[in-house]
Structure formats: C-alpha cells, structure tokens
C-alpha positions as a printed NumPy array, in Angstrom:
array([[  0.   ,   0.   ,   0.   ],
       [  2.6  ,   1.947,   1.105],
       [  4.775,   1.767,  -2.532],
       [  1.108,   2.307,  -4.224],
       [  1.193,   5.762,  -2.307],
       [  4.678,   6.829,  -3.066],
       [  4.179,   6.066,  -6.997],
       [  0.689,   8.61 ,  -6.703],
       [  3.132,  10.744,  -5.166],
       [  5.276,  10.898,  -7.698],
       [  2.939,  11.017, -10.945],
       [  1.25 ,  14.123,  -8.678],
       [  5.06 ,  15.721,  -8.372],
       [  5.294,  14.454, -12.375],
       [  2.27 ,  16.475, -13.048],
       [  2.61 ,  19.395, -11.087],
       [  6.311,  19.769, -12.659],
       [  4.977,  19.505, -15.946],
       [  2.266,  21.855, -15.4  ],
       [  4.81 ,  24.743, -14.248],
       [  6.707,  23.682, -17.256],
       [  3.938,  24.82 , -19.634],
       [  2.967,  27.92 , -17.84 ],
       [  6.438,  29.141, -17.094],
       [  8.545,  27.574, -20.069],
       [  6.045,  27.612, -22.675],
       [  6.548,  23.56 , -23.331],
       [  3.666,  22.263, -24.854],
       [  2.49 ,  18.233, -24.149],
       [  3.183,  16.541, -27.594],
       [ -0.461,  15.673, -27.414],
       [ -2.021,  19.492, -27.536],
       [ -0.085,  20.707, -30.406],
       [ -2.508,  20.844, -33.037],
       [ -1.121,  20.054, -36.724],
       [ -2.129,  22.416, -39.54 ],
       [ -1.923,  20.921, -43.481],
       [ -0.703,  23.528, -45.502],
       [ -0.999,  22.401, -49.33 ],
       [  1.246,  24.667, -51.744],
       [  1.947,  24.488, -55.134],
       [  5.827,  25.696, -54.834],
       [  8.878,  22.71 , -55.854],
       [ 12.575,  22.746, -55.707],
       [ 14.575,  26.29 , -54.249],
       [ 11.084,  28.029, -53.61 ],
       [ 10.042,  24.861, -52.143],
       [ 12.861,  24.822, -49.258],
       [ 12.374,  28.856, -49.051],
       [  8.891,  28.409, -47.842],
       [ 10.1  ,  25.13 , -45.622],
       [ 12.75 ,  27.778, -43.741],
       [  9.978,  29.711, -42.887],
       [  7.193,  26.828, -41.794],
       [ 10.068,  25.536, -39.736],
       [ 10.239,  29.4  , -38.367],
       [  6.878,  29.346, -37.234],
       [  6.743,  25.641, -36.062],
       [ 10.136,  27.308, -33.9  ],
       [  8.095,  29.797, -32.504],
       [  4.088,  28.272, -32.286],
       [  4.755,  24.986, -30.118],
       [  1.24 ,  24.748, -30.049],
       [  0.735,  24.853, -33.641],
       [  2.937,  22.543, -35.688],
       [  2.327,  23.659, -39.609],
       [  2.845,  20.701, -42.232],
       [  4.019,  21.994, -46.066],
       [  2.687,  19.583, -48.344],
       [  3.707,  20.48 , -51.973],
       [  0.876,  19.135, -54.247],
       [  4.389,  19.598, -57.414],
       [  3.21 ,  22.111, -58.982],
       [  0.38 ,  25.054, -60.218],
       [ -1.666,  23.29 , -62.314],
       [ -1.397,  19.764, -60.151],
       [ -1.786,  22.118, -56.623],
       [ -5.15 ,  23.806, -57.927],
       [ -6.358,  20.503, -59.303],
       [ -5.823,  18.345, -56.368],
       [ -7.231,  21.313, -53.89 ],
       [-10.521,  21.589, -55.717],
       [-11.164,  17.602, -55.295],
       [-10.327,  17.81 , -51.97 ],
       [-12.433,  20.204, -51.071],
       [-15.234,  19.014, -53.154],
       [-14.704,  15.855, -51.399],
       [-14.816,  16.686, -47.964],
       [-11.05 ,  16.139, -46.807],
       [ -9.9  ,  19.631, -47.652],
       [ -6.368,  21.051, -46.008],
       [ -6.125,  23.622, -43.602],
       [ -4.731,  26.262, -45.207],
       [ -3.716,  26.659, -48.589],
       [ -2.139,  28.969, -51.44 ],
       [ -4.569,  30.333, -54.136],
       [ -3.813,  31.61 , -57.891],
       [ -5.965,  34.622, -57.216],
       [ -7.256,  34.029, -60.856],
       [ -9.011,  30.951, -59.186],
       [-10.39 ,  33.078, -56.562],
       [-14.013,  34.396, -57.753],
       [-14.864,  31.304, -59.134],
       [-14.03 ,  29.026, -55.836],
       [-15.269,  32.234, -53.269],
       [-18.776,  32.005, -55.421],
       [-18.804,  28.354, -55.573],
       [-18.117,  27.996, -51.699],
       [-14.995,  26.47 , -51.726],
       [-13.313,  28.992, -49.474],
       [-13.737,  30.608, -46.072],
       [-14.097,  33.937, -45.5  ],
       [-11.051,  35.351, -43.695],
       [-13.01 ,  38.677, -42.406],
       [-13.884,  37.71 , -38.46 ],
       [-10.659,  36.58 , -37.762],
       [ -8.646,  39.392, -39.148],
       [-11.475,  41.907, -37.355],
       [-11.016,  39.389, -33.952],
       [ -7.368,  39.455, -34.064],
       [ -6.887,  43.295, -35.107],
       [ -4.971,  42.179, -37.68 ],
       [ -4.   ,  45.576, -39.916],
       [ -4.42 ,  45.543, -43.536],
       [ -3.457,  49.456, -44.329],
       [  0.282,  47.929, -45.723],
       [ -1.209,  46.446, -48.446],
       [ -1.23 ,  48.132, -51.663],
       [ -5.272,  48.007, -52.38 ],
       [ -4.537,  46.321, -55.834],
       [ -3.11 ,  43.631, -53.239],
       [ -5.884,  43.465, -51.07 ],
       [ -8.338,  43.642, -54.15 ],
       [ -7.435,  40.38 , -55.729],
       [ -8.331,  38.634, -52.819],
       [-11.606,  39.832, -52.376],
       [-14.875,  38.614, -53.944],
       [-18.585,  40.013, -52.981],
       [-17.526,  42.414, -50.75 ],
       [-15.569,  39.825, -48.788],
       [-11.637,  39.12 , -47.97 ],
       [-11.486,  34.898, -48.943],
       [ -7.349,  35.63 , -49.422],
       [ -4.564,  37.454, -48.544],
       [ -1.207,  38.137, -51.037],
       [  1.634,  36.362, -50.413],
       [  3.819,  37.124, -53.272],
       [  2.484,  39.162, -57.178],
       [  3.709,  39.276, -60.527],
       [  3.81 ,  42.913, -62.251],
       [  4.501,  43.422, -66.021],
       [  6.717,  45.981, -67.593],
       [  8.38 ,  46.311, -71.488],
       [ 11.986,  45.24 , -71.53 ],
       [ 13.976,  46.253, -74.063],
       [ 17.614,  44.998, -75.528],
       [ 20.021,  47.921, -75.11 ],
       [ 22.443,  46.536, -77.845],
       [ 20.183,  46.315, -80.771],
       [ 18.379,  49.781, -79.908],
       [ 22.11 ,  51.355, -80.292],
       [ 22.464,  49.448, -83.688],
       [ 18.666,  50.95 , -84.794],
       [ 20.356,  54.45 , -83.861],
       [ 17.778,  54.57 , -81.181],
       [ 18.801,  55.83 , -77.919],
       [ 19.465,  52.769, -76.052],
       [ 18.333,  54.405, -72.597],
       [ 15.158,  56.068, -73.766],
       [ 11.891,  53.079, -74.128],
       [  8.811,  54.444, -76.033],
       [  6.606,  56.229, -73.79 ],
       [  3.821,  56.313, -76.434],
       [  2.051,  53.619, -78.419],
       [  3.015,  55.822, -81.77 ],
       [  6.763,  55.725, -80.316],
       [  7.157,  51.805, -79.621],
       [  4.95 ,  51.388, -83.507],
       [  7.964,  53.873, -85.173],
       [ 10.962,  52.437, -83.452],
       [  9.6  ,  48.378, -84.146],
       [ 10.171,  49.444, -88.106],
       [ 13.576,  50.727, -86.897],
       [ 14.365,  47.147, -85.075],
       [ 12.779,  44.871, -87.536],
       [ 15.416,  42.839, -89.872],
       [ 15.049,  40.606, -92.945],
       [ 17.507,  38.612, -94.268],
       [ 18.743,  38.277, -97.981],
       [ 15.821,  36.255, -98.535],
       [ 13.565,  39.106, -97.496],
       [ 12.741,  36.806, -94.492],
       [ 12.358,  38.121, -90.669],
       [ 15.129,  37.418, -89.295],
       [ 14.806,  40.156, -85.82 ],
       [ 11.904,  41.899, -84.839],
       [ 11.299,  45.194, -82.734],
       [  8.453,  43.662, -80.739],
       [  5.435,  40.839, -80.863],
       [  2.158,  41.985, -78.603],
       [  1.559,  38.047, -78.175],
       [  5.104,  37.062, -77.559],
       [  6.522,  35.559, -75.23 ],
       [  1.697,  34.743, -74.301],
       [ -1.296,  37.31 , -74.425],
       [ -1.261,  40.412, -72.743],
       [ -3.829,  41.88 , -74.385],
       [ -5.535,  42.012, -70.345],
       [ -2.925,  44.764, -69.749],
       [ -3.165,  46.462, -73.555],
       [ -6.851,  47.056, -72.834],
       [ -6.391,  49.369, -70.169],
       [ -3.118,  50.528, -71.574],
       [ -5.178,  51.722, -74.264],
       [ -7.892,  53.496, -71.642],
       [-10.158,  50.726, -72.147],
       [-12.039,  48.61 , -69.448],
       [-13.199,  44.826, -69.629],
       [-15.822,  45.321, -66.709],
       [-18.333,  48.037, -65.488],
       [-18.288,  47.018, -61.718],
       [-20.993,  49.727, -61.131],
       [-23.638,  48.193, -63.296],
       [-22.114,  44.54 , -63.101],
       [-21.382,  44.585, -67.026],
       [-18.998,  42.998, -68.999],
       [-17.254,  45.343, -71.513],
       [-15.241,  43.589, -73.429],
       [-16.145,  45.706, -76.808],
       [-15.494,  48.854, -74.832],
       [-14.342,  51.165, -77.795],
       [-10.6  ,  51.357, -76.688],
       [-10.456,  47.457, -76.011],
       [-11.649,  46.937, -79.65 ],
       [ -8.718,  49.649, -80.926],
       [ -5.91 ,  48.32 , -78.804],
       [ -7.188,  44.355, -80.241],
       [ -6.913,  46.239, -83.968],
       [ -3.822,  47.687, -83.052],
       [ -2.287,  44.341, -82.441],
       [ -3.945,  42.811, -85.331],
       [ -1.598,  45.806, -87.154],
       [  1.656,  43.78 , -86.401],
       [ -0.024,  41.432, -88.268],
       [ -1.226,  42.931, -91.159],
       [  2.083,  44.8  , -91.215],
       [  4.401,  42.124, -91.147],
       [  2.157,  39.185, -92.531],
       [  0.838,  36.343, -90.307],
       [  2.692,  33.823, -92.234],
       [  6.658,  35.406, -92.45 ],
       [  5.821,  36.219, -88.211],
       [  4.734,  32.511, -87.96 ],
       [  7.413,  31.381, -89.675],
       [ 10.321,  33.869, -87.64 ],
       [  8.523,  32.087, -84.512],
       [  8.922,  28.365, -85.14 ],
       [ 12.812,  29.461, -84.802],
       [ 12.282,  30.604, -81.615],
       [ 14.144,  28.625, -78.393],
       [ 12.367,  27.301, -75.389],
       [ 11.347,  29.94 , -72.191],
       [ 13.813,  29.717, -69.585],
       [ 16.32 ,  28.787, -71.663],
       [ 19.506,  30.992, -72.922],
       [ 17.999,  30.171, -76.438],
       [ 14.778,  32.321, -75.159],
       [ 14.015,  35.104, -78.403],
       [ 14.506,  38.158, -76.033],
       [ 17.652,  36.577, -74.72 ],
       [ 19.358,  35.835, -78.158],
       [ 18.369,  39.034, -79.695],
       [ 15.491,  38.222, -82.346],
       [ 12.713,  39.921, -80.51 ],
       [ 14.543,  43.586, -78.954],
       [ 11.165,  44.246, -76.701],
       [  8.83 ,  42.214, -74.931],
       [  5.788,  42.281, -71.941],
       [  7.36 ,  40.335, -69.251],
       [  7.561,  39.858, -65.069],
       [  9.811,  41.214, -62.423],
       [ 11.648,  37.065, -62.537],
       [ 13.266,  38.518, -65.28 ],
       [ 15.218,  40.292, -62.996],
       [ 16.602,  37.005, -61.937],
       [ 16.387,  34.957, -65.19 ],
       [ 18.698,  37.241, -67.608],
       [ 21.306,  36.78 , -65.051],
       [ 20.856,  33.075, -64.881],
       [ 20.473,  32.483, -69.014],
       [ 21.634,  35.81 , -70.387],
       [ 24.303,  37.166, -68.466],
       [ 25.684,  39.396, -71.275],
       [ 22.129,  40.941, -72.14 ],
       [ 21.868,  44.632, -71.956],
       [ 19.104,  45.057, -71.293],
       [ 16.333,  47.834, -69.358],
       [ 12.551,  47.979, -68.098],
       [ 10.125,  50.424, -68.434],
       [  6.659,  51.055, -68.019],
       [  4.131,  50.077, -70.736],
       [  3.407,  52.87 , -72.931],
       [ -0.164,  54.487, -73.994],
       [ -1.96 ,  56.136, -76.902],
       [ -0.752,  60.589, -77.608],
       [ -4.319,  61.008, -76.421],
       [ -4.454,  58.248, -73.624],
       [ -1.411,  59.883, -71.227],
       [ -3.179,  59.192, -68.169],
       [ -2.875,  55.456, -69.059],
       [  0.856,  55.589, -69.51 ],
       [  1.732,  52.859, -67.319],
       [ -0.973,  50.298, -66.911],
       [ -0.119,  46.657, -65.934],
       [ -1.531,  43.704, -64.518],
       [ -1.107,  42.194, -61.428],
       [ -1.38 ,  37.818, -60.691],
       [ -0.225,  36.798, -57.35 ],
       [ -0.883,  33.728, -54.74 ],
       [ -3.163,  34.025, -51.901],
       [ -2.661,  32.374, -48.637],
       [ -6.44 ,  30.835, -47.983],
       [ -8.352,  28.738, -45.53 ],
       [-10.367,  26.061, -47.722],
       [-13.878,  25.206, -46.843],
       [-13.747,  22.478, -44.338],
       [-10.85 ,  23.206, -42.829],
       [-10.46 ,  21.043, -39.756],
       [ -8.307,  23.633, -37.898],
       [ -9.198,  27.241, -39.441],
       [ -8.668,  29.016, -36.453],
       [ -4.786,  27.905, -35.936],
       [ -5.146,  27.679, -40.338],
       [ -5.592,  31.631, -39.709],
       [ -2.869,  32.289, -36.748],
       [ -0.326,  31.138, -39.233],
       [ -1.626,  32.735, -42.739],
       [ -1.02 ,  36.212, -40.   ],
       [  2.324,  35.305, -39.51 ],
       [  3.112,  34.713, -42.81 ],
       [  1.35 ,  37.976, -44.428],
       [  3.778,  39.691, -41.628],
       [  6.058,  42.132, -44.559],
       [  9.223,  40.667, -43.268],
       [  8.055,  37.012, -43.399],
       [  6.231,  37.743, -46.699],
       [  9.121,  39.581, -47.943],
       [ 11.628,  36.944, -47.66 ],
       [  9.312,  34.74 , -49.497],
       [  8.893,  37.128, -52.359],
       [ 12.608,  37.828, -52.222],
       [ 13.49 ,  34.241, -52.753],
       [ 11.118,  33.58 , -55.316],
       [ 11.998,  36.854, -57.321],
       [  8.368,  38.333, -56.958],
       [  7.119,  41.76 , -55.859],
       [  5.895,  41.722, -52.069],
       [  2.298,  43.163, -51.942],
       [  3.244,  45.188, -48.597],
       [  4.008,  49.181, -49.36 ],
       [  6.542,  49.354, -46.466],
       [  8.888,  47.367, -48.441],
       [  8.325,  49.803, -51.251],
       [ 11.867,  51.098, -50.648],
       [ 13.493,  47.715, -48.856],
       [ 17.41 ,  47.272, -50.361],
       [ 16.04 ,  43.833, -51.189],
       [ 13.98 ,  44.764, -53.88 ],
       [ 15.159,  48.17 , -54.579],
       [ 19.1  ,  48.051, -55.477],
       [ 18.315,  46.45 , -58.806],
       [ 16.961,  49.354, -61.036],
       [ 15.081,  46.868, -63.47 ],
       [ 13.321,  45.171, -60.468],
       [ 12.53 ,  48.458, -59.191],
       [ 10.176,  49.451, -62.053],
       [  8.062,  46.702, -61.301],
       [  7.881,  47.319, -57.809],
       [  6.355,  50.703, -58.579],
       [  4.097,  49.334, -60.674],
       [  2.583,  47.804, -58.411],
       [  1.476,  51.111, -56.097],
       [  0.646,  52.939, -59.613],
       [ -3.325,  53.578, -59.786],
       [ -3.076,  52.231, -62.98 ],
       [ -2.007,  48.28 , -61.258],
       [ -5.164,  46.354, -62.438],
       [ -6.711,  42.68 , -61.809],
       [ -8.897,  40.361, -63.905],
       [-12.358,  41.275, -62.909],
       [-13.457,  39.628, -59.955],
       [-16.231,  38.229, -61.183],
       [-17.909,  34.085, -61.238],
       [-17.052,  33.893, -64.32 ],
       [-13.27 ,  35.279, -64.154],
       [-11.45 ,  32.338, -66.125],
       [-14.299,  32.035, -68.685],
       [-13.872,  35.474, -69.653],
       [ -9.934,  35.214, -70.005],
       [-10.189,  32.172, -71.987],
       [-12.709,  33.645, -74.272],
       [-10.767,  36.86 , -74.545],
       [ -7.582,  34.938, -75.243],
       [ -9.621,  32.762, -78.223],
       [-10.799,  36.517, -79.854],
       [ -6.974,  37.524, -79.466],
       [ -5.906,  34.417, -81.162],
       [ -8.952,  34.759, -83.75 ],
       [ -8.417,  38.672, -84.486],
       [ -4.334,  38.265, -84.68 ],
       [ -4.608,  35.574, -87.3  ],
       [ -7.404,  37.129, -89.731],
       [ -9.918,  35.345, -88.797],
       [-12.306,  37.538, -87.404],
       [-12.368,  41.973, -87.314],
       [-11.585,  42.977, -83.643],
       [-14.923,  44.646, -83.222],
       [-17.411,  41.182, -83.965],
       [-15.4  ,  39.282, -82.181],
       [-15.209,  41.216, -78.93 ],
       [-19.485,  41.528, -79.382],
       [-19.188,  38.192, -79.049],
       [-17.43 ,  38.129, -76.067],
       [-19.547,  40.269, -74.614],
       [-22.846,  38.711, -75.381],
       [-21.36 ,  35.106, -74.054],
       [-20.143,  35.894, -70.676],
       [-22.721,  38.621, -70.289],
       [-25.66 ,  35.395, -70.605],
       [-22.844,  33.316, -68.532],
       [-22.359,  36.157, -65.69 ],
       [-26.178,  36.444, -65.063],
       [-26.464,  33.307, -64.939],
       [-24.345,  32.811, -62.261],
       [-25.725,  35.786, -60.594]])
C-alpha cells in the first residue's frame, strides 16, 4: 500500500512539474499541439524557401505545428485542392492563384477570412489596395497576397544602339514603340524576318494589360457589365492585329517556329530576335541566370498621344494564402496565414522567389530596390493604374474567351470589333447566370 502511495506521489510531483513547465517555459504536451496541413503548389529552391519559414513558425508556435505539403506544382496544386475540397477532406490552409479566386469564393470552396482578421486586429493598411483587391470577392476578404507578378516592357540595349535609337530612352507612347519596331525589324537576304522590334503576343497574351493601356475597361463594376467591346479594347485588339497585317501572319509565324524554349539561354529576347517584350519582375533574376551578357532595361508600358493618363498600366497575378472550406483547424489555419502575411516574413518569401511583395513598407526595402530593373516593377505595383482580372464568377471564362478573340483577331480570322461583341454577349448570358 505503502509503494502504491509513493508512486501517486510521484505522478502528482510528475504532473505538477509539468504543469509549471507549460505555464512558465512555454513547453507544450506533444499531445495538444494541433497540426495544420498547408498544401502549396511551390517545388525545388522556392520549395525549401517556404520550408525555412514553416520551420520558423513551427520554432516559434509549439502549439501549432504547420505541415508543407507540396501538391508539385500550379496546375497539379489547384487541381488536387478543388477535389479535396469538393470531397470533404480539404487542407487547412492553402495557397490560391488569385485568378481561381471568384470562381471558388462564389462556388463555396473557401472561407471567408473577415472575423478573424477583425477578432485578431490584424491591420491591412500595408497592403497596396490592388493587393488586397485580388483577394476579395462580394464584398468579402477569402485571401490574402503572399507574393504578385507585375509586367513591364523590356527592351535589348544593344540592338536599340544598332537601330540608332537611344538605347536608354523606351517608347513612352504607343506611336513611339509602332515607329521604333520598323527601326528594329530585320530581314535577311531572302527578305525573311530574321529580328523583330516587338510581338504583342510574344513571349503569351497580354492583351488584359493592352486594354487598359489603351484606356479601355473589360468590366463596369458599377452596373455589373462585362465590356469587353469597350471602344478602346476593340482599338488596342486592332492595333495588335496591325503587327499582323504589317508584317504578314505567315513570315511572323514562320520567324517564330525558330524561336528557343522559355527559360532557356535560347529564349528570343535573350538571343536578340525579338529587342522588346511584356514580361515579369523574374526577369530580374532569369537574364542573369540564361543571359548574363544581355543589356538590357525595363520600363513602363506605354499608352496612346491622347491616352497619357494610361501611360503605365499593368496587370497584377499573385498567390493568396487561404483557408479552404472544411478546414479542420481554421482558427490555428488563420494564426499562421497572419504570420506569414507579416512584410518581413512575406518579404523573404517574395525575395526568394523573385516576386514583388504586396506590402508598401517594403516599397523602398534594399532587397527589392538596389536592382533598377526590379525596381520598375515594384512601382508598378502602387501605380493607380495596377489592375486585376475582374473579380467576377465567371473570371477564367472570360480570359479564356478573350484569349480565343486575341488568337482569332491576330490571325485574320475575325475583325476585332465582332469578335469582342461576341465576347460580350457570351459571358454577359454566362455572368447572369451565375448571378
């Protein structure tokens, strides 16, 4: 009896022990740590950048142990989180292409993120509000941006000197970049293209930032109207049909099936047969990497003589940190999405992966500053002319149709004005039907 009262003894010492343990050291029981999934959609160097900074909070939250889970890629990541979700065994937290947004905030595959950051007091006034829009659908916050994309026109230094163009001076205006493209564009003996000043759908489509580059708008939020055959969309879609007509759909197809692979030191921009294209801030870190030699500079994206107030215009893409519907552990989910959309923790992410950081007190941070190129897009990104795809149900509908009329109008098969009608007609029908 008596050994059966010195072992309660014990366990009772045992548990007081551990008890003053947890209130005065902070150790937590293995047992009421809670574990919070985090599915991402980052691989290799950005992978282990993002791992250095779960481990970080892990360090620091021993009540909250976060697991990375890298679903190997965008397209696999986005895939794989929808079925989950749809099938009840969603992850805890999660990263979102805020393209995906609308559609999965309408559908109710997300969670709105609005009582926690009003219960924890967490402060949103750092982000830009192009930031801040993209993750916010019906007048609700389902995401907050880790890391954005910005476009700019870079420009080859060299083969502007050889034009007799000033190789430090980009076009400001539309009728600048049209005059010095004649000026960059070579042919060979055999009258074939063999360089070209600049391709509006090279190295993809940007015809989302020529719209409003142009003045134009491909959504009346006010009256909840799609405006895809807005007057200056239609001109900036003829305007890039021009290259086109100028240069003849056949010789540019032909110049193209030349070109090397992206990423590569083979890349058009990087060898010298396209001297300007629409690209991202990873530029910054890809010419290094594949094009040491390049001379190159970035600028913003120029505008019509009579559009000046447009001068500038780019899109925005980025990757929201979200909290899926039917999230076991939403509340801890949440505690770490506000430690990671901290600007120095968010920073160092956007740092590593060569992105802008959607926090204005980094605006002037050495990190993304000292490089003049990456610079421009970092501005870009406060400018009032920083847009998003419309948040709307029908978001990636209307991009792939609007890429298809691109396509259609670039190639001759259709005048820019009828096929931007029927743009608008089709995701009009499709938006009020999801309405």
């Amino acid at each position: 009896m008596a050994s059966k009262k010195r072992l309660a003894a014990k366990f009772t010492l045992f548990a007081l022990i551990l008890s003053l343990a947890v209130l005065v050291l902070g150790i937590v029981p293995a047992g009421a740590r809670t574990t919070v999934t985090f599915w991402h959609s980052w691989t290799g160097d950005e992978a282990k950048a993002l791992e250095g900074l779960i481990a970080e909070f892990n360090k620091t939250h021993e009540d909250i142990q976060v697991q990375g889970i890298s679903q190997g890629g965008w397209s696999n990541h986005h895939q794989k989180l929808l079925t989950a979700v749809s099938g009840g065994t969603a992850p805890d937290v999660a990263n979102l292409g805020s393209d995906y947004l609308p559609e999965w905030a309408h559908n109710g595959a997300l969670t709105p993120l609005d009582s926690y950051i009003s219960k924890s007091k967490y402060d949103l006034s750092d982000f830009y509000p192009i930031s801040l829009q993209m993750g916010r659908f019906g007048g609700k916050t389902y995401g907050l941006a880790l890391n954005q994309d910005t476009y700019a026109l870079l420009w080859n230094k060299d083969l502007f000197k050889k034009a007799g163009l000033d190789p430090e001076k980009a076009p400001k205006t539309i009728e600048e970049l049209d005059a010095m493209v004649e000026k960059l564009t070579v042919r060979d003996k055999d009258g074939k293209i063999a360089q070209i000043g600049f391709l509006p759908d090279f190295p993809w489509g940007h015809f989302d930032l020529y719209g409003p580059a142009f003045g134009g708008s491909f959504y009346d939020a006010r009256n909840k109207k799609i405006t895809a055959n807005d007057a200056e969309i239609v001109r900036a879609l003829e305007w890039e049909q021009g290259f086109y007509k100028k240069y003849d759909v056949k010789s540019i197809s032909t110049f193209k099936s030349g070109f090397g692979a992206y990423a590569t030191g083979n890349y058009a921009f990087y060898t010298g047969k396209v001297a300007m294209v629409v690209e991202g801030e990873w530029q910054a870190a890809f010419i290094p990497k594949f094009a040491p030699k390049l001379n190159w500079g970035a600028a913003p994206f120029p505008s019509p003589k009579d559009k000046p107030g447009a001068y500038g215009a780019t899109t925005t893409v980025g990757s929201l940190l979200v909290i899926p519907k039917g999230s076991k552990h939403a509340s801890e989910a949440w505690e770490f999405i506000r430690w990671m959309e901290q600007p120095r923790n968010a920073g160092k992410f956007a740092a590593a992966l060569h992105n802008v950081p959607a926090f204005k007190s980094l605006a002037d941070d050495p990190e993304f500053t000292t490089d003049a190129n990456f610079r421009v897009f970092m501005r870009l990104l406060g400018s009032a002319n920083a847009r998003h795809w419309p948040q709307i149900p029908v978001a990636n509908m209307y991009a792939t149709e609007i890429g298809s009329a691109e396509e259609a109008v670039v190639l001759g098969k259709k005048p820019a004005k009828e096929a931007l009608d029927e743009v608008t007609r089709k995701i009009q029908a499709a938006l009020d039907k999801a309405k």
